[in-house]
N, C-alpha and C positions, 0 to 999 in steps of 0.2 A: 120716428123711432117709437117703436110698440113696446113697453116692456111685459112681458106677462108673470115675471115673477117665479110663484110655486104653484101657478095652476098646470091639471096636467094635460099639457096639449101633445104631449108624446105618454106612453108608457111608462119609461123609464124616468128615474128623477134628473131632471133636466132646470134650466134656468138659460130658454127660449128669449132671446131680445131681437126682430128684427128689424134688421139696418134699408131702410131703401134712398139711396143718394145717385146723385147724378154729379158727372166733374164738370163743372163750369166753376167760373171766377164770380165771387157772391156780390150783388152788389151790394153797396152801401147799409150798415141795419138791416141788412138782410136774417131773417126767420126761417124756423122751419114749422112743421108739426111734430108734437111727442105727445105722447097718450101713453097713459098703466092701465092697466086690461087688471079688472077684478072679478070677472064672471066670463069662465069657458065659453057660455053662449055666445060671448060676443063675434067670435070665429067663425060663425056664420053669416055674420053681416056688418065685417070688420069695417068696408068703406065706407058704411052711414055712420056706425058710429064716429069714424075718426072725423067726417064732417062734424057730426053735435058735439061731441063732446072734446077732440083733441084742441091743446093751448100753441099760440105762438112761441116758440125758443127761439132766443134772440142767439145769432151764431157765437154774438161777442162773451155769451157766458160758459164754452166750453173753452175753459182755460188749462193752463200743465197742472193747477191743481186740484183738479179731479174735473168730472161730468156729473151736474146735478140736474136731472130733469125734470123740475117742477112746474107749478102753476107760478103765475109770475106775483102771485100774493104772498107764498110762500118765499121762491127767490127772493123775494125782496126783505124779508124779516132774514132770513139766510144771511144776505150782504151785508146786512143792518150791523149784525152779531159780528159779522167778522170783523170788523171795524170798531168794536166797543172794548177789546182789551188787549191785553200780552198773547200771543200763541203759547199756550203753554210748554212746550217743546223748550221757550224760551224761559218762560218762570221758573220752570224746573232746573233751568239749567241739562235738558237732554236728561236726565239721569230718571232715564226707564229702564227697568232689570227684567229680563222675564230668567222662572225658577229654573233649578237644575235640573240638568240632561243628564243624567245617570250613565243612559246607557243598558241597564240592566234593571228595571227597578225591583224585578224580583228577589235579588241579591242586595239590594244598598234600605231598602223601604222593609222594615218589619211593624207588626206588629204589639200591641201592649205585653202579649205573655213573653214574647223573644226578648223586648226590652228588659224585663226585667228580670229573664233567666240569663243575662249576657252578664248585667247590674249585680246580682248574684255572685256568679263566677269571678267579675272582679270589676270592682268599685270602679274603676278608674272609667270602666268603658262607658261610665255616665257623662264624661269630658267631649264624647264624636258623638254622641246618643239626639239628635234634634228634632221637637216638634215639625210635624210633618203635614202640608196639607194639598191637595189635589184642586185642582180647580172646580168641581163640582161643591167643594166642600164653603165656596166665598162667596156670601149672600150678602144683600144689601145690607149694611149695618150689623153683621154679625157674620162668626167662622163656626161652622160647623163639623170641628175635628171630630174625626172618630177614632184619634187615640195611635196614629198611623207616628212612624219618625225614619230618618233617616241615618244610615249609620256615614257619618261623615268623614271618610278617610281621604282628607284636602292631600295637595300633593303636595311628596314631601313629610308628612307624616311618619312619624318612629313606629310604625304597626307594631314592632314587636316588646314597645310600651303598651299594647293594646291583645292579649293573647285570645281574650276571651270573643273578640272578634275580629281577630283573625282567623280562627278555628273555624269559628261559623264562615265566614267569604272564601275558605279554603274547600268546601263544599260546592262551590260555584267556580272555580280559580277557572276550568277551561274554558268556560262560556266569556267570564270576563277577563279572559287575555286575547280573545277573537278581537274586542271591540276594537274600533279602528284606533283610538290614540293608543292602545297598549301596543296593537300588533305592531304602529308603525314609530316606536321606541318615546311617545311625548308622555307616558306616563306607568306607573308599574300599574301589573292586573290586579292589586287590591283598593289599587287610591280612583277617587272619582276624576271626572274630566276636569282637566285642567279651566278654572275661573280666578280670573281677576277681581272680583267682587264680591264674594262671600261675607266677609265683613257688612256689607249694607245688609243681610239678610238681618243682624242683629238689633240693626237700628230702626227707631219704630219710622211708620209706614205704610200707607196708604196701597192696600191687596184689591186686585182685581182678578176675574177670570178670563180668560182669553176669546172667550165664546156666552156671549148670554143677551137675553130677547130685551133687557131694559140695562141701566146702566145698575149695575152691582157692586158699588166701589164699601170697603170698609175701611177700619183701621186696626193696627195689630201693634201693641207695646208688648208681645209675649213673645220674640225672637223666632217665629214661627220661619220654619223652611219651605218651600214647594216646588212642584214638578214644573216643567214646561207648560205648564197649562194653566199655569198665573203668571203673572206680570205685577210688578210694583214700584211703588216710590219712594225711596227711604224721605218723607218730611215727615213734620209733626201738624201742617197744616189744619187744624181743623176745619175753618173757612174754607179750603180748597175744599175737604170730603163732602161739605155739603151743597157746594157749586155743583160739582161733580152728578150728583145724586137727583140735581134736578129736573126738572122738565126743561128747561133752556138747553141745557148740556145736553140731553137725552134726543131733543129737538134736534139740535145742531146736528151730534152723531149720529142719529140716524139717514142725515141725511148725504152725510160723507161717507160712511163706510160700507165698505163690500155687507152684502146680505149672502146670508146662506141659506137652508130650508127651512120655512115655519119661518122666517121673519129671524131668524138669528145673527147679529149683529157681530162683527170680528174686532174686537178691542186693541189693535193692533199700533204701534208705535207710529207708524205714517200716519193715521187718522187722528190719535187721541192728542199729539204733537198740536194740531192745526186749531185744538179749541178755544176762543179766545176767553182771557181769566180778565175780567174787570178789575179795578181799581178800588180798595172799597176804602169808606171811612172808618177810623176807629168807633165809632160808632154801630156800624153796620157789618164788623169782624162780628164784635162781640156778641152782638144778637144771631149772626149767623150759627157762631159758637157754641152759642148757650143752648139752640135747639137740637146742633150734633152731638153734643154732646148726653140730652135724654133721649135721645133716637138710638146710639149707642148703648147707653146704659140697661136701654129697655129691649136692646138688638133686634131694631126692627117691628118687634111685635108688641102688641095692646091695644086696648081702647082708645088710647091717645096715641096711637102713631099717626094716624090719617090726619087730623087734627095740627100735630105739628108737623108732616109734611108738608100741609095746604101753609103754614105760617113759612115755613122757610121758602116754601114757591115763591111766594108773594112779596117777602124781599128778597129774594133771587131777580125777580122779574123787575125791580124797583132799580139794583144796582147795574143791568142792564138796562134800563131808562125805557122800558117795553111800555108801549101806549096799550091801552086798551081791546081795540081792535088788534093787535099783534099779540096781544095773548089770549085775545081766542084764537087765532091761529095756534100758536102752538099748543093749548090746550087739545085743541081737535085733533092733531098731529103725532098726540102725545098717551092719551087713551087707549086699553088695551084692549079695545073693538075695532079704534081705527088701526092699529099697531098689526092686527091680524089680518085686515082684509087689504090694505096696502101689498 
């Protein structure tokens, strides 16, 4: 198994992996070769290479929970982890949200001037009026709103307690009566698609984006809404945001989840489900806490971010019980030179 990645061995953007097998029955511990291809050249002299440098895959680690083709130093720190906590799938109790489907968001998503000429015309319409954020907008440790919201007409809504936006989505009524649940009778053309969940939007909550090169996780007490292009967890975990945020996690997930171009990671409920949360002491909450909480406070940026990143790594790496040699491994693994050429 060759993987080549985002080099370009075709013209067009492609994600090339060739497969060469043969059907016989394996024997015993039987292996194969797998090799990642990080230099074009090597397509010229692909069979030396995979002599020097391809690894043994043992068949018994492609299992129904995914295919991880590693070097077997890495496997091994891999298995290590999965075996050291809860799946989080199960810590959380499942309760992954990804944002609202509009359907239209040119019609539902305005703007600061429209919020406040709607706000204007009549007070009330500051009751469906909600902070709004897009996925490009959730950085590690900080949200970077730019003042975006959504008008919220849940189903079921009195719209015509709401005139001042209604007027305005009366502007848009053809487009969104097309959408599929109006046209096929599950909702009128003013209200958003029907969810079960809106209410967690309120509750604070741990925001991701659905697409990004390192793990991105914040936290949000401001009732913030967003599009399908976030995902979140209604806890107040702190420990978990800075589990999340680490090089272990980061390690872990990169090595489960679908890649896209450029090394882009898919934050996707299958994957993030799988990562194992440790066990901590009260002890080892509180000082987790205590660093998310200035990394927060500071969103991210300053002179001392690096500083208290490298502390919370450190017991991150402690409450995973990671020896020495195993966190150079994931140090190496985790860096955004190796992170690139991977």
């Amino acid at each position: 198994v060759i993987d080549f990645g985002d080099l370009p061995v075709f013209e067009a953007t492609t994600y090339p992996t060739v497969l060469v097998m043969r059907k016989r029955a394996p024997a015993e511990g039987h292996k194969f070769q797998a090799l990642t291809v990080d230099d074009i050249a090597v397509v010229d002299h692909l069979p030396e290479v995979v002599r020097e440098q391809a690894w043994p895959q043992p068949q018994a680690s492609l299992n129904e929970k995914g295919w991880s083709l590693v070097r077997p130093q890495v496997r091994a720190v891999l298995e290590k982890l999965r075996g050291s906590g809860t799946p989080m799938g199960e810590y959380v109790g499942s309760k992954f949200y990804r944002g609202v489907v509009t359907g239209l968001n040119k019609a539902f998503v305005i703007d600061q001037a429209m919020r406040d000429r709607l706000v204007a015309e009549d007070t009330r319409s500051a009751e469906i009026i909600k902070p709004w954020l897009r996925g490009r907008d959730v950085k590690r440790w900080r949200v970077e709103w730019d003042q975006r919201y959504l008008l919220w007409t849940y189903q079921g809504i009195a719209i015509e307690t709401y005139p001042a936006v209604l007027g305005y989505l009366s502007s848009y009524q053809e487009q969104l009566a097309k959408r599929w649940e109006p046209s096929h009778g599950q909702c009128e053309w003013y209200e958003l698609r029907p969810c079960g969940y809106y209410a967690e939007f309120d509750k604070p909550k741990i925001l991701y984006p659905d697409i990004a090169q390192r793990c991105e996780f914040t936290f949000d007490d401001q009732g913030f809404y967003g599009g399908n292009t976030i995902y979140f967890i209604p806890v107040s975990d702190l420990a978990l945001l800075g589990i999340l945020n680490s090089h272990v996690v980061e390690f872990f997930y990169s090595q489960i989840s679908s890649l896209i171009q450029q090394d882009y990671l898919r934050f996707f409920t299958q994957y993030l489900s799988q990562v194992p949360i440790p066990k901590l002491t009260p002890t080892q909450r509180a000082a987790i806490e205590d660093l998310v909480r200035k990394l927060l406070d500071a969103q991210g940026e300053g002179l001392q971010v690096p500083e208290w990143e490298r502390e919370l790594n450190a017991l991150v790496y402690e409450v995973y019980g990671l020896t020495g040699e195993e966190i150079a491994i994931v140090e190496a693994e985790t860096t955004s030179d190796s992170r690139n050429t991977r």
